[in-house]
SELOMI-339410 format. One record per residue: residue in one letter; x, y, z of N, C-alpha, C in turn. Coordinates in steps of 0.05 Angstrom, whole numbers. Layout:
<drenpas>
 aa   n_c1   n_c2   n_c3  ca_c1  ca_c2  ca_c3   c_c1   c_c2   c_c3
  a      X      Y      Z      X      Y      Z      X      Y      Z
...
</drenpas>
This chain:
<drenpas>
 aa   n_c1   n_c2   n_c3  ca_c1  ca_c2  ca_c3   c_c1   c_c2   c_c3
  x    568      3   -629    560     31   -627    538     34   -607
  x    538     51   -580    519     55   -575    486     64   -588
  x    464     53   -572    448     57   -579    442     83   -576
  x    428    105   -601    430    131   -592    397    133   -577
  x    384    127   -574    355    129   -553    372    128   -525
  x    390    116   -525    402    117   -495    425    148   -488
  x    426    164   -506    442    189   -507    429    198   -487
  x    447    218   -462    440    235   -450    416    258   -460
  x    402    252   -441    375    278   -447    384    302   -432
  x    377    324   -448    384    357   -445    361    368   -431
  x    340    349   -427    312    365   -412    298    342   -387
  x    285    353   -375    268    337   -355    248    322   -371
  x    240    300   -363    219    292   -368    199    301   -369
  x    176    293   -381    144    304   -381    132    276   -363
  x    123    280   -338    121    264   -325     90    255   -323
  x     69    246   -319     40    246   -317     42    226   -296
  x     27    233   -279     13    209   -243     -1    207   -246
  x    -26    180   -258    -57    189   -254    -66    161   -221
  x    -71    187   -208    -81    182   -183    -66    197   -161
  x    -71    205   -138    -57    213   -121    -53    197    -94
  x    -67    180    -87    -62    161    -69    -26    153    -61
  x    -33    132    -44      3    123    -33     17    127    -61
  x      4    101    -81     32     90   -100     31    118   -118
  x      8    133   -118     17    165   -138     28    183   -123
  x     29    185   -103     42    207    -86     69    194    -83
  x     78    168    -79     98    162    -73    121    164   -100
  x    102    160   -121    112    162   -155    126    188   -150
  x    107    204   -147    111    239   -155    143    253   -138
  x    139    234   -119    159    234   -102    190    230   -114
  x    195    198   -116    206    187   -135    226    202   -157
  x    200    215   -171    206    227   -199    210    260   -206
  x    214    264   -179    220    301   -171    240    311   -188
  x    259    286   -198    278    308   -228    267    309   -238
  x    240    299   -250    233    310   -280    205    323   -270
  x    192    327   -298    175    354   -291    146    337   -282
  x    134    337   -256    110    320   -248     87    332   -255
  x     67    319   -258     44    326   -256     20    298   -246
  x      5    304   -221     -9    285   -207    -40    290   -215
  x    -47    277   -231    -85    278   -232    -93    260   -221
  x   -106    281   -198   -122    261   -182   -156    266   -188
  x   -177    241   -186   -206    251   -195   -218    259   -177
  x   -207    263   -150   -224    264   -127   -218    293   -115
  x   -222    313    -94   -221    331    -82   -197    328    -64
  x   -198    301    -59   -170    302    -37   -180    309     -8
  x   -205    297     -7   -226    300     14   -211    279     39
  x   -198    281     64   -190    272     86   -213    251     88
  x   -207    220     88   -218    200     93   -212    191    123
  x   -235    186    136   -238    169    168   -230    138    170
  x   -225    126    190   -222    106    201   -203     80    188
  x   -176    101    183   -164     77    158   -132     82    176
  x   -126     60    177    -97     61    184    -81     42    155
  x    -57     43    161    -39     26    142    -11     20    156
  x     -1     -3    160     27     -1    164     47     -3    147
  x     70      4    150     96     17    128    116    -10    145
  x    122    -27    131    148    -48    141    173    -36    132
  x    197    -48    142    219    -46    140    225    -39    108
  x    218    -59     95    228    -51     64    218    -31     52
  x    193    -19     57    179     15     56    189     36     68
  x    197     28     92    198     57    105    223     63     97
  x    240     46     93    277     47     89    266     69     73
  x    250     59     52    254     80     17    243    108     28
  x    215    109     47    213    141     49    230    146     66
  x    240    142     83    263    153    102    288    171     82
  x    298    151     66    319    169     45    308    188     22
  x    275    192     28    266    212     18    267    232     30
  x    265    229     60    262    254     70    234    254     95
  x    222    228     96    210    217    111    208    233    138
  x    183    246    143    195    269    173    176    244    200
  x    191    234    218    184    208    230    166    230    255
  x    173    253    264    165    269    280    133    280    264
  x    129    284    243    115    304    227     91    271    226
  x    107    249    221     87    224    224     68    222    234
  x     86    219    262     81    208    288     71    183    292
  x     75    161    278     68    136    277     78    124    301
  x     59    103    317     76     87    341     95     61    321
  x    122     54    325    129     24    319    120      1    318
  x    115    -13    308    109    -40    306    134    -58    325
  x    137    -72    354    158    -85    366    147   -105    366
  x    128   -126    366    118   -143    371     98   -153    356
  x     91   -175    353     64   -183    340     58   -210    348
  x     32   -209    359     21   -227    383     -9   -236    361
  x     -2   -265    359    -24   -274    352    -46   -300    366
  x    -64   -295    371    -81   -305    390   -102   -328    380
  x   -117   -342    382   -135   -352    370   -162   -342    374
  x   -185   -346    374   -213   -344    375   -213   -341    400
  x   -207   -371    416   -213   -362    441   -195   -357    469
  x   -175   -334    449   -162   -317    469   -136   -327    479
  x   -128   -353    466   -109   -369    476    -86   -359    462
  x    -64   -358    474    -37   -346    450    -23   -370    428
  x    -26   -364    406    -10   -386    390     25   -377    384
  x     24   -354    385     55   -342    394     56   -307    388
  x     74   -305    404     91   -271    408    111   -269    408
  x    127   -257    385    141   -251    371    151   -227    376
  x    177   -220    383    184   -190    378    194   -187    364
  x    205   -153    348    208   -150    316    230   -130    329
  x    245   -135    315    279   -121    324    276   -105    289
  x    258    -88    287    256    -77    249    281    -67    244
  x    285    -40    261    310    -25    255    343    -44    258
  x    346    -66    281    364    -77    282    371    -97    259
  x    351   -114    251    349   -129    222    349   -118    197
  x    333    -99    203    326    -98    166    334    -59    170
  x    349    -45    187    355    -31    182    333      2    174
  x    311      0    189    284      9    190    260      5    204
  x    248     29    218    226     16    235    205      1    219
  x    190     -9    235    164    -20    223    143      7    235
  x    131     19    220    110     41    223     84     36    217
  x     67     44    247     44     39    247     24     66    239
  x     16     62    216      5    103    206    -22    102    209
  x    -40    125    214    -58    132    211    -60    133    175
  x    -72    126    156    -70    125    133    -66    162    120
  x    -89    181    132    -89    208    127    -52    217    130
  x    -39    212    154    -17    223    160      5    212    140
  x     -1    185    135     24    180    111     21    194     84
  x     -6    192     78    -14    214     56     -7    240     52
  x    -13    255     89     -6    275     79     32    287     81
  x     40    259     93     69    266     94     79    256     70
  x     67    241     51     84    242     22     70    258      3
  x     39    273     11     50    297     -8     65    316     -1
  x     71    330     24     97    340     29    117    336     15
  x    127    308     18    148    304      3    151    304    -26
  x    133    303    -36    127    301    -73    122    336    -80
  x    103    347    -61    108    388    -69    121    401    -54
  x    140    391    -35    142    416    -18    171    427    -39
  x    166    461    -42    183    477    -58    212    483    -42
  x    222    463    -19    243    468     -7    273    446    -21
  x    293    453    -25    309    436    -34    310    442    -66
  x    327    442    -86    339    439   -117    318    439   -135
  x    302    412   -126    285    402   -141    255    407   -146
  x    238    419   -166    225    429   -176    204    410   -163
  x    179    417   -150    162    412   -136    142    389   -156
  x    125    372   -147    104    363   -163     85    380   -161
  x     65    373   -188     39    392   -182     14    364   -183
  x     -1    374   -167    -29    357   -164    -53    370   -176
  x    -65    358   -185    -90    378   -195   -114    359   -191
  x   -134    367   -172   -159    349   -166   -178    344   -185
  x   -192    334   -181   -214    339   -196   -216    342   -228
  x   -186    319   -230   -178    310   -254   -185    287   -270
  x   -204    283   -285   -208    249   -283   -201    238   -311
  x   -183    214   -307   -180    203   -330   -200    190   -348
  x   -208    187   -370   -216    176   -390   -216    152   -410
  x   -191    173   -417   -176    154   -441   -151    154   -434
  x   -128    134   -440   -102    132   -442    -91    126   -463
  x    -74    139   -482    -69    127   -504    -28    118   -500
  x    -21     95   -499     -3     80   -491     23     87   -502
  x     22     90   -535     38     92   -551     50    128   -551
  x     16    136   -563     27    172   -556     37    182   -534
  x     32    176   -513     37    190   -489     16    212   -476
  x     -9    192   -487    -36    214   -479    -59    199   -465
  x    -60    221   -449    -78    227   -428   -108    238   -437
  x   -130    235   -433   -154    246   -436   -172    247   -413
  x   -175    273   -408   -193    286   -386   -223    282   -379
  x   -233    280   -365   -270    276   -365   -279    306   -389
  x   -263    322   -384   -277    349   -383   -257    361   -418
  x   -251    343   -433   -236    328   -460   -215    346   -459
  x   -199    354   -444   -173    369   -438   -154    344   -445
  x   -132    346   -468   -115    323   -477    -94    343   -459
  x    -72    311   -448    -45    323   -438    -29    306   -453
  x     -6    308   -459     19    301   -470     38    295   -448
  x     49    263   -446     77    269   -431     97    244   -447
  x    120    241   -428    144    224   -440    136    208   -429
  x    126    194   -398    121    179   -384     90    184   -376
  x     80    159   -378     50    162   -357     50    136   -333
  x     46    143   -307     50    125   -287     19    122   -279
  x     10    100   -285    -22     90   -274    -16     82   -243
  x    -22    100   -228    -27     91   -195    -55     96   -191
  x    -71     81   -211    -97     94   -209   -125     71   -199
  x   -111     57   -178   -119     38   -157   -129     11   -185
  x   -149    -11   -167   -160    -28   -178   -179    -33   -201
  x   -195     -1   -200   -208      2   -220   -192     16   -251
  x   -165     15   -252   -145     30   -271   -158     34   -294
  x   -164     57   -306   -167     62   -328   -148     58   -349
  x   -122     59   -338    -95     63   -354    -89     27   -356
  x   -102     11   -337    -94    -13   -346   -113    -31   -362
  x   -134    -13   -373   -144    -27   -391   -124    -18   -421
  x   -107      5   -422   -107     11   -447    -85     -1   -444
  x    -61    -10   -425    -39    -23   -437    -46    -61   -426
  x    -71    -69   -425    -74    -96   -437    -93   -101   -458
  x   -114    -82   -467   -126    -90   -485   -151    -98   -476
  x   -159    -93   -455   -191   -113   -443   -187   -102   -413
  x   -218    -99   -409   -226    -94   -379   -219   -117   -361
  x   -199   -111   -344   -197   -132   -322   -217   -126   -295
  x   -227   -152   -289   -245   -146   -267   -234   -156   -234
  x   -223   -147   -218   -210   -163   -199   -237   -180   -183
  x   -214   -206   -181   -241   -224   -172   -249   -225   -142
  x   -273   -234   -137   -280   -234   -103   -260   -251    -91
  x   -258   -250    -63   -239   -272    -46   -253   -281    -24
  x   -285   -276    -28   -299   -285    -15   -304   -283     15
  x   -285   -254     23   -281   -239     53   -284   -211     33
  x   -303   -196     61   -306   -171     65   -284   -161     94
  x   -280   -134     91   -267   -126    121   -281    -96    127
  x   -281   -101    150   -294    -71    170   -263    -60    167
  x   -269    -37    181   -251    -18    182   -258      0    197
  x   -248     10    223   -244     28    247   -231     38    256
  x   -232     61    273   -219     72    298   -225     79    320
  x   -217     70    341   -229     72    357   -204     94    386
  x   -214    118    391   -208    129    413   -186    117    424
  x   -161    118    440   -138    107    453   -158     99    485
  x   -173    125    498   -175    125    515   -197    105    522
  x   -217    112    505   -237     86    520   -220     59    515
  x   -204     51    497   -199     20    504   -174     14    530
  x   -169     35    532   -148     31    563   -166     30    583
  x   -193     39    578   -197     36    612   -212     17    617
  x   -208     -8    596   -212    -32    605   -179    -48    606
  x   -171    -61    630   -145    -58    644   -135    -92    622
  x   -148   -105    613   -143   -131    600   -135   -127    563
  x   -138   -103    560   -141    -94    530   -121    -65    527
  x   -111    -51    553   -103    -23    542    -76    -28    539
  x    -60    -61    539    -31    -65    516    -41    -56    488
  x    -61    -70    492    -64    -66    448    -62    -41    432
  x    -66    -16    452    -70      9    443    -51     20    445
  x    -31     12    480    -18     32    499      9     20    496
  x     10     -2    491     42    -15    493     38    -31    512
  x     62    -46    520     84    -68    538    104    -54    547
  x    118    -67    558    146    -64    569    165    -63    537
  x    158    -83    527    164    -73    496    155    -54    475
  x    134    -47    482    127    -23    471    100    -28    449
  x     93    -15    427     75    -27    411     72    -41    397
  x     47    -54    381     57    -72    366     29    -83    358
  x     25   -104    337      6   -115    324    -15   -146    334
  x    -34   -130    340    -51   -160    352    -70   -174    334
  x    -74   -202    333    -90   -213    316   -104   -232    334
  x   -123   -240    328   -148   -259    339   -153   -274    317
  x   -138   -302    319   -152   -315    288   -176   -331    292
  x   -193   -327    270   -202   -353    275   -206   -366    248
  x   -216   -387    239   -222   -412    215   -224   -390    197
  x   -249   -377    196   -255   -356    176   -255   -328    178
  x   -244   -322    196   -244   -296    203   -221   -293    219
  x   -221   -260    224   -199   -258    244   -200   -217    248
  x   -186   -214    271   -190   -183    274   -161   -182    280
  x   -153   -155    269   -128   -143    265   -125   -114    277
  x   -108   -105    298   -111    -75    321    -89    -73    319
  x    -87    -54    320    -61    -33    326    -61    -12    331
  x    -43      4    332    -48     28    346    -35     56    319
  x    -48     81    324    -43     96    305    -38    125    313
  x    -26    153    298    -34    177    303    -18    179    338
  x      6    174    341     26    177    363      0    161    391
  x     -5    137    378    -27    118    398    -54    134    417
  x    -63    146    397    -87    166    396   -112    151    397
  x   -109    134    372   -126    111    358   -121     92    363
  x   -134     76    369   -132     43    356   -146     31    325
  x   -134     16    309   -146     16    284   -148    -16    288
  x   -170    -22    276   -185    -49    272   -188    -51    241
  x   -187    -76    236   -186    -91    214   -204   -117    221
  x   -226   -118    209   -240   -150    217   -249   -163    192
  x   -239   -180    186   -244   -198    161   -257   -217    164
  x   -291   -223    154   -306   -242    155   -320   -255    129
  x   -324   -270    129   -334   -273    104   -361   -266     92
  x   -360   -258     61   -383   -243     57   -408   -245     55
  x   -406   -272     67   -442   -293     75   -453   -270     95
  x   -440   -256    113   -436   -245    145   -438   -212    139
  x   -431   -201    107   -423   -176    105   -441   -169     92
  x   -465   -163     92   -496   -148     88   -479   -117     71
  x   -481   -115     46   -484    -84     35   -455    -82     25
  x   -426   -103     28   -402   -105     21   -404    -94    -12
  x   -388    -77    -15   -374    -75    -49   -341    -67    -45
  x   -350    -67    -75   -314    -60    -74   -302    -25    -72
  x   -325    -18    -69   -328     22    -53   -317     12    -23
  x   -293     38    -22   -270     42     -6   -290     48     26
  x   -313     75     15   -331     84     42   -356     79     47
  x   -356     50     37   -385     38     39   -382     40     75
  x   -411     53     95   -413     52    117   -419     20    128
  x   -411      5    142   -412    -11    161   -442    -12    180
  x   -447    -31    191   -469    -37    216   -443    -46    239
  x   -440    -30    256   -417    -39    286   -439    -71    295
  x   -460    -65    298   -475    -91    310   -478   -114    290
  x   -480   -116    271   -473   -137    254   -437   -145    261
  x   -423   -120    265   -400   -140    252   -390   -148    283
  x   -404   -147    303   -391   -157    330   -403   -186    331
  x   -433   -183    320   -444   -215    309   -426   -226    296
  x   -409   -217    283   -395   -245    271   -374   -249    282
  x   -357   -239    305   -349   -244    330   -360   -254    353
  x   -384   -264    350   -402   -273    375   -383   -289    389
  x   -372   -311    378   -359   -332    389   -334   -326    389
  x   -322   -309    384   -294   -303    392   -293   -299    428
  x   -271   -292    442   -271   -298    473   -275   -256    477
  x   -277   -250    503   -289   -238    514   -269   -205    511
  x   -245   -210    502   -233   -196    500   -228   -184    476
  x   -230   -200    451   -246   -198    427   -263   -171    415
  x   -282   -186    435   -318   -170    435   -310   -142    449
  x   -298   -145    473   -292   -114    480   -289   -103    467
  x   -260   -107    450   -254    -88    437   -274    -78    418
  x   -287    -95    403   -307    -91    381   -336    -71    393
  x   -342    -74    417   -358    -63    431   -359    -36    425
  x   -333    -25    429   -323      7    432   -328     12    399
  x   -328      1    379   -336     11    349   -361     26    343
  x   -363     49    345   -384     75    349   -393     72    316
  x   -374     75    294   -381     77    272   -355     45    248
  x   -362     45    229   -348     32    221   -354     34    181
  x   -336     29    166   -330     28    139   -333    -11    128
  x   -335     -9    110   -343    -43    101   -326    -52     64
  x   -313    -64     67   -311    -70     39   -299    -89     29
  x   -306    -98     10   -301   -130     -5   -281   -130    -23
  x   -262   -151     -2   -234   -152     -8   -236   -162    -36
  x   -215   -161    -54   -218   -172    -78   -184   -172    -82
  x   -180   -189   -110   -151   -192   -108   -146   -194   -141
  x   -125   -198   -156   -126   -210   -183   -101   -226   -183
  x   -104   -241   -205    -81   -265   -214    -59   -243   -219
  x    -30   -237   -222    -19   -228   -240    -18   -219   -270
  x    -17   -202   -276    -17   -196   -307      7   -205   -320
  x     -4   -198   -346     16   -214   -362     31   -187   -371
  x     25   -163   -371     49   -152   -368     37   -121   -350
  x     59    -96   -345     56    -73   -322     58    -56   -349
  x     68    -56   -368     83    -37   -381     68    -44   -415
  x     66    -18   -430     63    -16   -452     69     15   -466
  x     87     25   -484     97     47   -489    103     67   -472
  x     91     79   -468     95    105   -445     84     92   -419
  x     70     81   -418     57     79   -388     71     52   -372
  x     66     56   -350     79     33   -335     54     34   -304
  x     39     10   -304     32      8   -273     40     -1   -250
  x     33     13   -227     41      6   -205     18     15   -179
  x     27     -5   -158      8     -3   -142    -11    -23   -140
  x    -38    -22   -141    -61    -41   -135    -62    -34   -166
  x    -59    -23   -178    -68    -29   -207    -52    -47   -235
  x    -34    -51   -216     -6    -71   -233    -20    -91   -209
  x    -11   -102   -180    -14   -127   -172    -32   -113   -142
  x    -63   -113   -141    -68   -106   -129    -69   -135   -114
  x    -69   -133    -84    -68   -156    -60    -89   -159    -33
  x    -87   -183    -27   -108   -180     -1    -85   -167     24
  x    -96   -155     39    -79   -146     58    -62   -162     87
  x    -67   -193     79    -55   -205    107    -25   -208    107
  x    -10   -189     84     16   -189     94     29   -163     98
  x     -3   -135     97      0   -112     97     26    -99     92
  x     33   -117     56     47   -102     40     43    -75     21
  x     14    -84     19      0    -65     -4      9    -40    -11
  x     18    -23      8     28     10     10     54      4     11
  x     66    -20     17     94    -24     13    105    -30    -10
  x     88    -42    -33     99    -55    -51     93    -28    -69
  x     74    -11    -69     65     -4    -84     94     34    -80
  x    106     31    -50    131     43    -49    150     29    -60
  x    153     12    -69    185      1    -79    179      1   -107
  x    150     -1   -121    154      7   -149    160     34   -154
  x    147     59   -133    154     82   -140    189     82   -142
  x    199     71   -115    228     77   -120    242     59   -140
  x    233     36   -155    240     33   -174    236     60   -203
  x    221     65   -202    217     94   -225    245    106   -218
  x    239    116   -204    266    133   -199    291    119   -205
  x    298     95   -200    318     89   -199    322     85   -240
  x    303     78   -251    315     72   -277    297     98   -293
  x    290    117   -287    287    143   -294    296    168   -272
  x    322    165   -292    350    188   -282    337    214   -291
  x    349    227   -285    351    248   -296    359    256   -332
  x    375    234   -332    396    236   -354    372    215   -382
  x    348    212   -366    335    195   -388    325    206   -413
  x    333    202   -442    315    213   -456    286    199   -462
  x    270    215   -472    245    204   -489    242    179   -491
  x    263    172   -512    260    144   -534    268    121   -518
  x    275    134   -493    286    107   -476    271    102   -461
  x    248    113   -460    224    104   -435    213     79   -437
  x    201     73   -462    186     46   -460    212     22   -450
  x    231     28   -461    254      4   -467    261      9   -428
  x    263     29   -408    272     34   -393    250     21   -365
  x    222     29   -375    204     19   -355    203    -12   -364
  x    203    -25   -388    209    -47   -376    221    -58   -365
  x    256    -47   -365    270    -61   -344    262    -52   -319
  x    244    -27   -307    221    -30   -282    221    -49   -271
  x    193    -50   -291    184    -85   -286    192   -109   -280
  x    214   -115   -300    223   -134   -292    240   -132   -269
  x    251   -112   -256    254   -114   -227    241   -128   -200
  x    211   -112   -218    188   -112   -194    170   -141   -199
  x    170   -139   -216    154   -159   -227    155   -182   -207
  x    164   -203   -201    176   -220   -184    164   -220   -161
  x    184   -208   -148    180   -191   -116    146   -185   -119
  x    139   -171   -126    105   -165   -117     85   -187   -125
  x     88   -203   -149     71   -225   -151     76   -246   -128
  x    102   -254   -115    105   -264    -99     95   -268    -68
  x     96   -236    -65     83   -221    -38     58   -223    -48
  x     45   -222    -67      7   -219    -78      2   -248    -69
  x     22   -278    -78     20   -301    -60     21   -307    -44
  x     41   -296    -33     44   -302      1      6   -283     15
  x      3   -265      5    -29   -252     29    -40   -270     16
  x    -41   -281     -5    -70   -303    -17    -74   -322      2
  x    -46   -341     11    -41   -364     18    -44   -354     59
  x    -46   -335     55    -45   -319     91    -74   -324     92
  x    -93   -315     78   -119   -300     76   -145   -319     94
  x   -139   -346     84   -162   -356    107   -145   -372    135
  x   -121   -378    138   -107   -376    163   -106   -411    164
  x   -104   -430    177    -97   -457    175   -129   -474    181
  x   -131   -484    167   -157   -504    167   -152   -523    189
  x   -173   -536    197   -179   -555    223   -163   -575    211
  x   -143   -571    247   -116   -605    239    -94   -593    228
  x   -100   -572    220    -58   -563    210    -46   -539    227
  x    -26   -550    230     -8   -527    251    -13   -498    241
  x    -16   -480    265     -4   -453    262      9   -446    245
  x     16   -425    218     35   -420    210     43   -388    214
  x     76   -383    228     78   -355    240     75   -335    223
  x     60   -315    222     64   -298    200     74   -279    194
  x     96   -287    210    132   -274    210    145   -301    185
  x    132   -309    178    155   -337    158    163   -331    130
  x    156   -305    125    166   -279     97    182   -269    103
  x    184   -260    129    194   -234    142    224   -228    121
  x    236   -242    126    260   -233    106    265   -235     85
  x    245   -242     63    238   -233     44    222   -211     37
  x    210   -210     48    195   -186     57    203   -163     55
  x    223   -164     82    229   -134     95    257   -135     98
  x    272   -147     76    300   -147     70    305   -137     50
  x    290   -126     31    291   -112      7    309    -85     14
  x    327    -75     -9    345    -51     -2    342    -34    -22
  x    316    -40    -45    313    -22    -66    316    -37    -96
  x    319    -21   -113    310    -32   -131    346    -42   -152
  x    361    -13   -137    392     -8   -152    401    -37   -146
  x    397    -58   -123    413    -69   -112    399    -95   -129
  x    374   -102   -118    356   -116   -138    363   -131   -163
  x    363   -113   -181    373   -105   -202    400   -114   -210
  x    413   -115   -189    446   -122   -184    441   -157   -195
  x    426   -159   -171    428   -192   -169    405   -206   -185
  x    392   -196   -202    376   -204   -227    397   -198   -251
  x    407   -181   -259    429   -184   -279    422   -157   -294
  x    409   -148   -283    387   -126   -305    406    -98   -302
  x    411    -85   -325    424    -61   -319    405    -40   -314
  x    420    -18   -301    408      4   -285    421     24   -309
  x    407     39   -315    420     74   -328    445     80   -306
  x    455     97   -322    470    118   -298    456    143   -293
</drenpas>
C-alpha cells in the first residue's frame, strides 16, 4: 500500500529562505511553485569590489531558469593561464565550456548575478507566483521539528519547509546539529578588488588580462608557494576583479567580516617578490576589502525535520576551485527537483533527505578538491593543472539525472 505522506498535495507549500544571498535567491528561485518567502537580515545594500564566477555545471541550471545572459553581461571564461611568481608560464589552457559541458563559463560582477537572480525568484511575469523578500529580517531561533522561524523583533513564522542559505555563520545550522559550529581558520586571508578596465590596458603587457586574446577572455593566476593572485575580468570587461591570497602572518586586521577594508600598500608587500607584471597590476588597487578565508570539515548531516541547508552553511569552501556559488546553485536546483509541486507536508523531512543525499557527495568532494588546491605544490613537486576536476566538476546535469545514477528516487 502506498505510503499516504506521499499522496498528492492540494496546496503550495509554505516555503521559508533565511538569507537572500546566491544560495537564497537561487532557492527562492528553484521553489517558485510553492508559496516563497526570503528573510534577509540585511537592507540589501549593493556591495563593492566582489566578483564571482558561474562554471558550466551552474550556469546550465540558471540558464533553464531563465538566466537573461544580455541583462548579465558577464565576459566568458575561454582560457585559463597560469603563471608562476616570476612571470614564467606553467601552462594555458583553453576552455571549450559551451562545447563540453554544454554551458558558458561566466565571469560576474557578484552585484549583477545577485541582482539577476532576484529577478528571477520575484519577477511577477510568467504562471508562477512571485517570491517575496523582506529585509531587515533577522533570524533568531529555528525550531527544526515545528517548522518555526523566530524574528529579532519576536515575530514567529510558520512554514512546511525552512531552507537555511544563511551563509557560514547559520543560525539554522546550529538548530539542526545541536551545537555551535565554528568554521576553522585555513591560515590565508584574501584581498578583494576592482580595478577600472581602462587603466590596466594602458599598460600594453597586462591589457589581455582585462581585454581578451585572440581567444577572447579568461582567468589569470600568478602562483606562488604561499600565495597567489587571481584576475579576471567583469561587468561586460568594465572591471578587472582580483583575488590575492596570502597568508595571515601578512594580513594585519583579517576576520571572517565579508567588508573588513584592506591596506592596497600592505597587500602589494606581500607581492614584493612576485615579477613585474604582478605588481602592476596590484599597483592600480585604489581601495581594497580583506578577509579570512575559513573552511569546515563536512557535517554529519544538512537536514533535520523541516529544514534542510545549503550553500556555505551546509559545506562552506575555500574558493580555489571557485565552486562556492556553484555548488551552492545545484543544491537550490536540487530543492526543486524533489519538492514538486505535488509535495505534501508530511513528505518534507523524508523528501529533503533524499536532497541531501544527492548533494551530499558531490559538494564534500568539491569542499576537497579547493582544500587540496589552496596552498598550490610545495618545493620539488610538479605543477598540478587546475583543470584536473574539470569534468567532474562541470559535467554535472542536475540533480534529476544524479539521482538516476545514485539509485535514489525522485517524486513525480
Amino acid at each position: 500500500m502506498p505510503d499516504a505522506s506521499f499522496a498528492p498535495n492540494t496546496r503550495k507549500l509554505d516555503v521559508v529562505v533565511i538569507g537572500a544571498g546566491i544560495a537564497g535567491l537561487a532557492a527562492a528561485t528553484a521553489l517558485r511553485h510553492h508559496n516563497v518567502t526570503v528573510l534577509e537580515q540585511s537592507r540589501l545594500k549593493e556591495e563593492i569590489g566582489a566578483a564571482i564566477h558561474l562554471a558550466p555545471n551552474a550556469s546550465k541550471i540558471a540558464l533553464k531558469w531563465g538566466l537573461d545572459l544580455d541583462k548579465l553581461g558577464s565576459p566568458e571564461a575561454n582560457w585559463y593561464h597560469e603563471l608562476g611568481a616570476d612571470g614564467n608560464t606553467h601552462f594555458k589552457i583553453p576552455i571549450f565550456a559551451k562545447k563540453e559541458f554544454g554551458a558558458p563559463w561566466l565571469l560576474n560582477h557578484r552585484v549583477d548575478l545577485h541582482n539577476e537572480l532576484k529577478r528571477l525568484a520575484t519577477t511577477e511575469e510568467g504562471p508562477i507566483s512571485p517570491a517575496t523578500i523582506r529585509t531587515a529580517a533577522k533570524v533568531i531561533r529555528v525550531d527544526c521539528e515545528e517548522g518555526v522561524v523566530e524574528l529579532q523583533d519576536g515575530e514567529v513564522i510558520k512554514a512546511d519547509v525552512i531552507v537555511a542559505a544563511d551563509g557560514i555563520h547559520s543560525v539554522a545550522r546550529t538548530a539542526v546539529l545541536g551545537n555551535q559550529l565554528v568554521a576553522k581558520r585555513s591560515g590565508h586571508s584574501a584581498y578583494r578588488a576592482l580595478i577600472p578596465a581602462d587603466i590596466v590596458t594602458s599598460n600594453p603587457r597586462i591589457a589581455h588580462i582585462v581585454a581578451g586574446d585572440a581567444q577572447g577572455t579568461g582567468l589569470t593566476t600568478y602562483m606562488g608557494p604561499d600565495r597567489r593572485l587571481v584576475a579576471y575580468p567583469c561587468r561586460r570587461s568594465q572591471y578587472l576583479n582580483i583575488v590575492a591570497i596570502v597568508p595571515d602572518s601578512e594580513a594585519e586586521g583579517s576576520t571572517e567580516q565579508w567588508q573588513v577594508p584592506g591596506r592596497p600598500e600592505q597587500l602589494l608587500e606581500s607581492f614584493s617578490a612576485f615579477c613585474d607584471d604582478a605588481k602592476n597590476i596590484l599597483r592600480n588597487v585604489s581601495s581594497c576589502a580583506l578577509w579570512q578565508l575559513r573552511e569546515q570539515d563536512p557535517l554529519e548531516t544538512w537536514t533535520k525535520g523541516k529544514v534542510i541547508l545549503i550553500g556555505d552553511a551546509a559545506h562552506a569552501m575555500l574558493p580555489h576551485q571557485g565552486q562556492g556559488g556553484g555548488q551552492a546553485i545545484e543544491d537550490a536546483e536540487a530543492l526543486g527537483v524533489f519538492l514538486p509541486s505535488s509535495t505534501s507536508p508530511s513528505s518534507v523531512p523524508e523528501l529533503l533527505k533524499r536532497a541531501e543525499k544527492v548533494r551530499y557527495e558531490r559538494a564534500s568532494l568539491i569542499q576537497g578538491f579547493s582544500r587540496a588546491k589552496a596552498l598550490g605544490p610545495r618545493e620539488g613537486e610538479k605543477v598540478v593543472n587546475a583543470q584536473e576536476h574539470a569534468q567532474y566538476n562541470f559535467g554535472y546535469n542536475g540533480a534529476k539525472e544524479w539521482a538516476e545514477k545514485m539509485g535514489v528516487e525522485v517524486p513525480v
